[in-house]
N, C-alpha and C positions, 0 to 999 in steps of 0.2 A: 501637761499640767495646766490647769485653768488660771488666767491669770488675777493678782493678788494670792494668788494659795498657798498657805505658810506649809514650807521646808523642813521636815520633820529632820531635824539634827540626830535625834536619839533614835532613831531607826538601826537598828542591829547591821552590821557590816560581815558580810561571809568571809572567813576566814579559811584558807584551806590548812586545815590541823597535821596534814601528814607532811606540809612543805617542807619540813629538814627533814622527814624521817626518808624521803626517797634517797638519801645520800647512803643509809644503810643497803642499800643495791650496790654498794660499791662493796660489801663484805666480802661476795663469792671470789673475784679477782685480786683480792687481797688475804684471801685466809691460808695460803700456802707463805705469806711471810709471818703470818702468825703463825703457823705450824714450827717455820723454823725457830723462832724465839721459843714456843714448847719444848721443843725436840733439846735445843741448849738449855735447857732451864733444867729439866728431869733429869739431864746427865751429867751436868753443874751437881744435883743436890741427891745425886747416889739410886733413883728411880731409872737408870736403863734401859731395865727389861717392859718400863711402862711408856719410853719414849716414843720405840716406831708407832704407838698408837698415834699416833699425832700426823704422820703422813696420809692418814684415811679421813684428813678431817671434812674431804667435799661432800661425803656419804655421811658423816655424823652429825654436820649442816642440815642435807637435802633429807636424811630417811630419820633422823632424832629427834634435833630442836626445832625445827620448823614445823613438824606436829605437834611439839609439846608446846609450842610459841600460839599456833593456831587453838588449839585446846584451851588454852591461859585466857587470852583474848578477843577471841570471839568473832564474831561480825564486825567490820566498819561499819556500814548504815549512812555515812556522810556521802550525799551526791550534792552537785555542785549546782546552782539554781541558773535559772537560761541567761540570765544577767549577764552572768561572770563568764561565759562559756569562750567568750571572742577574749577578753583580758588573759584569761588562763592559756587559751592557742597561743596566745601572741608575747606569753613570758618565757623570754628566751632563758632562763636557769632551767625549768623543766628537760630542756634540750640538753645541757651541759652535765647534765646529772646523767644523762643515756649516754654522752661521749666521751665520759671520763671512764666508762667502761671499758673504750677498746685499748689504751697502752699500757692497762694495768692486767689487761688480759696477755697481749705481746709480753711484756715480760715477765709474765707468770709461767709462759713456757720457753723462753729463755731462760729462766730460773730452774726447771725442774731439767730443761734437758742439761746443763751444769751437774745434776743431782744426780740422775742417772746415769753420767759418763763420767765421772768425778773418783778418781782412786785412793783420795786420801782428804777424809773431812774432818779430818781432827779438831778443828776451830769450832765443831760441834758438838765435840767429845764424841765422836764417833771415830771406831776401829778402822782404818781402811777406806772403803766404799759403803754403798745400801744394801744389804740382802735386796735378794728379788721379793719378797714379802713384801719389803717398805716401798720398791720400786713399782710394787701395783698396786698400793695403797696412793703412792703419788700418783702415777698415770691417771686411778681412776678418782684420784680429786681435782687433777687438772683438766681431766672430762666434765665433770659439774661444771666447772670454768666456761668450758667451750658450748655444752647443753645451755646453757643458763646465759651463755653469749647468743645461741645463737635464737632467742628470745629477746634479749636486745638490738640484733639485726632485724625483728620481724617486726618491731617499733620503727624503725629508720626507714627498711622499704618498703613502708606502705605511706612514704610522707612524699610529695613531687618537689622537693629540696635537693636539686643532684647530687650536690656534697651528702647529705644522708643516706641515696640512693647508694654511694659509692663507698662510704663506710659499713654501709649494710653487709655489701660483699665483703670488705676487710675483713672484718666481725665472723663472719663465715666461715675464714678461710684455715680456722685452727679444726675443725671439724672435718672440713672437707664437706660440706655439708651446699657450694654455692648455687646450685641447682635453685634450693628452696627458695631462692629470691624471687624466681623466675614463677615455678611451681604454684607458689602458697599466693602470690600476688591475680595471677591472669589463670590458674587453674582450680585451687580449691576455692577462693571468693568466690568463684562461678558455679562448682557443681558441687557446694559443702551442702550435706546431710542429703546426699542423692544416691543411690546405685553407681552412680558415673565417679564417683571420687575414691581416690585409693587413699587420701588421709581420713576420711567417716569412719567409723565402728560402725561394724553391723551386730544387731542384737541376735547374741547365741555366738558371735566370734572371739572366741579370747586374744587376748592379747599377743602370745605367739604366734598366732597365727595370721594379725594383722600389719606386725614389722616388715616381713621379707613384704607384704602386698603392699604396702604404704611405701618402703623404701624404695622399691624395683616400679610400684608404680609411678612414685613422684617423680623417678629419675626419667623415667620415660616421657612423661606427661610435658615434664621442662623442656627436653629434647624438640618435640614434637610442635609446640606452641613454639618455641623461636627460629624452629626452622620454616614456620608458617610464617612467622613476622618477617622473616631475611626474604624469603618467596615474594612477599608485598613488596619489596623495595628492588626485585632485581637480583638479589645474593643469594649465592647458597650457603649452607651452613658453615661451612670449615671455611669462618673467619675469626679476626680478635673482634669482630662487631658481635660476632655470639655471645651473649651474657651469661650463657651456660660454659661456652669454653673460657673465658674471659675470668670469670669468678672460682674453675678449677684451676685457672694459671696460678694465680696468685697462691692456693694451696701448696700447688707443686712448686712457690718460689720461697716459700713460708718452710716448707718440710725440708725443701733442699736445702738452705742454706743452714737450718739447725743441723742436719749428718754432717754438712761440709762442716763447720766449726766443731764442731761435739762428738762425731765418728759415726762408724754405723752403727753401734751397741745401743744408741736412741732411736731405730728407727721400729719394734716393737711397742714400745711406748708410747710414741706419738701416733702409731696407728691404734692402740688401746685405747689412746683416751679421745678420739676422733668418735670411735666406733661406741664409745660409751656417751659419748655430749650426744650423738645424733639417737642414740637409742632413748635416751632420755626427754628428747624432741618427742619421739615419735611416741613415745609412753603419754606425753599432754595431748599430742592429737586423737591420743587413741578414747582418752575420757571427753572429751571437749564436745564430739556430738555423738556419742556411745547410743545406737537406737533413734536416731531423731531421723524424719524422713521429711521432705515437702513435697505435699501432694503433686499430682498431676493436674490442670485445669481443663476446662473442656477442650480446648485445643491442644490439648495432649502435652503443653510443656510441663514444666514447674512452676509450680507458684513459686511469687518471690519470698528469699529468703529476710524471717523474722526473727525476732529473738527469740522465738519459740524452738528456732531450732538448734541451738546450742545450749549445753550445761554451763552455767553459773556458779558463781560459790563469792562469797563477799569474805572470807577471811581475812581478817587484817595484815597479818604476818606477810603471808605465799602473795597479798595482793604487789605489800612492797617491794618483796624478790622482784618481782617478774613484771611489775612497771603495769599493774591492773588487767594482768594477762586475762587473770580468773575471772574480770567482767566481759564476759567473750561475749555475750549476746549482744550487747551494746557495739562492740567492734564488732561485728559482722554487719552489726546494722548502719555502722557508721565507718565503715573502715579505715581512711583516713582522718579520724577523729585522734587528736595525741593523745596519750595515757592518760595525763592529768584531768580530762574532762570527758571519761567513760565513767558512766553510772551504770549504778545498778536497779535492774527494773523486776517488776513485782511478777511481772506475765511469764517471765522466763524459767525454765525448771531450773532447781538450783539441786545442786548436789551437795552429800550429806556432811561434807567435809571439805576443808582445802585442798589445789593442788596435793601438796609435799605426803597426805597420808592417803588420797585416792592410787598415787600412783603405785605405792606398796600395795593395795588392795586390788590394783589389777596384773602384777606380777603371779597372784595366786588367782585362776579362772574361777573354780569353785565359789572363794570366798565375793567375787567381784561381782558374778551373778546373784550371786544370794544376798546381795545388797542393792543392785542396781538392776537389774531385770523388770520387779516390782515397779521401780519407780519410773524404767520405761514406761508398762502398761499401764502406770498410774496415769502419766502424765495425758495418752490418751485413750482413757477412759476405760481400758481396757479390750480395747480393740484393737488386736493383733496384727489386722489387717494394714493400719496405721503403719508399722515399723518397718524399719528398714532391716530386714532380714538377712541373715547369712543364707545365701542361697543354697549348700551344701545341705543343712538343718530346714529349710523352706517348710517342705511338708510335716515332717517329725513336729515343729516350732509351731503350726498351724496348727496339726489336731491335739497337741497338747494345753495349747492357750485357745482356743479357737471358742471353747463354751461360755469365756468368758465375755466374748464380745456379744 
């Protein structure tokens, strides 16, 4: 500022409009005690047979209102101006809003394993125990718990805060899912929208077919990176310095101690809704770069990765779940940049919807293709050659698109 030069007072001050709404991310870890206050209310007031609805409430969350919320509302559109960038890092609520996630998640499965070993719930107006109906309606709402956890893990350890490092794993450990710490940090950052990565989508692979590849290959991928890191130091892998064996301890000290208390008739359950949170991971990895490749450069590597190579989506709703998941091109590009100050950028391909309604749209192949295939080749130019292909489909994928390029 030049001096003498008057200080403009009335100059508009950026506000961030979504600051109390990120507290609504504390819904998913909390909507199993609103379940229970449903479940006693409808059978207080003579609706019973409409009660057990109410233990499926993490699938009428993640697959109902969160597309009809996204639908309602639209786009956000507010990015945060470079100003504000270092202020926002450095507001420690943003942080307490991601770690009031983890003990309302711990006791949400202390809650349900109660629920499923439980022989007499009368104080609910319930007969006895839960049908197994209600017991996999709960399991798999306590999986959206743990999926949706462990998306607030994928906030924590990409911060170099050791305390978040180590709640990251916590967060993990309802899943079983501790690997991905290891994995999604020092393996997909590295080879995302490549051939070499088993979280990518390749265009023309549906969706089942890229689970067991993505699951079987992140677990391998983890393995193999920290036995490379133990190898630098002198170690070999079978220690508790492993952070792949170290973050499945805590699983098996998490699981164990719920049979020990609660019997073994909880231990189907807890591997339901384990197998359901990480499936449910692996459903966002599967749209997040569905088709996106980076080239090769003359020296044969990759080019570096830009927001070009990840899907987008600015929906307001799915952005508040998931702590600005959906502005992924921006985290790729800035990886440890915190939630609160991921924008969304114009260069990046954006997809046609939020999270919460892509991922029902890629449960079904046909219809997923015939919505995002196009916007593949849109995105470049029509040239086939560009994508990252199922290699199975390679040539078929070639001379079918091949004219268009």
């Amino acid at each position: 500022m030049v001096a003498g030069e008057a200080v403009d007072t009335n100059a508009p001050v950026w506000r961030d409009k979504k600051r109390y709404l990120w507290l609504l991310g504390l819904i998913p870890p909390t909507a199993i005690f609103l379940a229970l206050g449903l479940v006693w209310l409808f059978n207080r007031i003579g609706l019973e047979a409409v009660a057990p609805v109410w233990w499926w409430i993490g699938p009428l969350l993640v697959y109902v209102l969160l597309p009809i919320l996204d639908l309602a509302f639209g786009a956000d559109g507010q990015n945060p101006p470079d100003e504000m960038m270092e202020q926002l890092e450095n507001d420690r609520y943003y942080r307490w809003c991601t770690y009031a996630y983890i003990p309302l998640q711990i006791v949400t499965v202390v809650v349900a394993c109660y629920l499923w070993s439980a022989d007499d719930l009368g104080w609910l107006g319930i007969d006895g125990g839960l049908g197994v109906i209600s017991k996999i309606g709960l399991a798999i709402s306590v999986g959206c718990v743990a999926g949706i956890g462990i998306n607030t893990a994928h906030e924590l350890g990409h911060k170099k805060d050791e305390l978040e490092r180590w709640l990251s794993k916590i967060t993990l450990a309802q899943s079983f899912y501790g690997h991905f710490y290891i994995e999604h940090n020092r393996g997909h950052h590295v080879r995302v929208a490549t051939p070499e990565d088993p979280a990518s989508s390749r265009f023309g692979e549906s969706f089942w077919a890229f689970l067991p590849r993505s699951v079987w290959g992140s677990m391998r991928s983890s393995w193999h990176l920290e036995k490379a890191r133990l190898g630098r130091l002198g170690k070999g892998p079978w220690t508790i310095h492993n952070d792949v064996l170290n973050a499945w301890l805590m699983s098996v000290v998490l699981f164990g101690a719920m049979i020990a208390i609660f019997g073994w008739e909880v231990t189907p359950y807890l591997v339901l809704q384990a197998v359901f949170g990480f499936t449910l991971l692996e459903t966002v990895n599967y749209l997040e770069h569905y088709g996106l490749l980076r080239q090769r450069t003359q020296s044969g590597r990759f080019e570096r990765c830009t927001p070009a190579h990840s899907w987008n989506s600015d929906h307001i709703c799915t952005n508040i779940f998931l702590y600005h998941l959906q502005r992924h091109s921006d985290h790729h590009a800035n990886p440890t940049r915190r939630y609160q100050t991921l924008r969304s950028m114009d260069i990046a391909p954006t997809l046609p919807s939020g999270y919460a309604s892509m991922i029902m749209l890629a449960y079904v192949p046909p219809l997923w293709r015939a919505v995002m295939d196009r916007k593949v080749l849109a995105h470049y130019d029509g040239d086939i050659t560009k994508v990252n292909l199922q290699p199975s489909k390679r040539e078929k994928l070639l001379a079918g698109y091949g004219g268009a390029a």
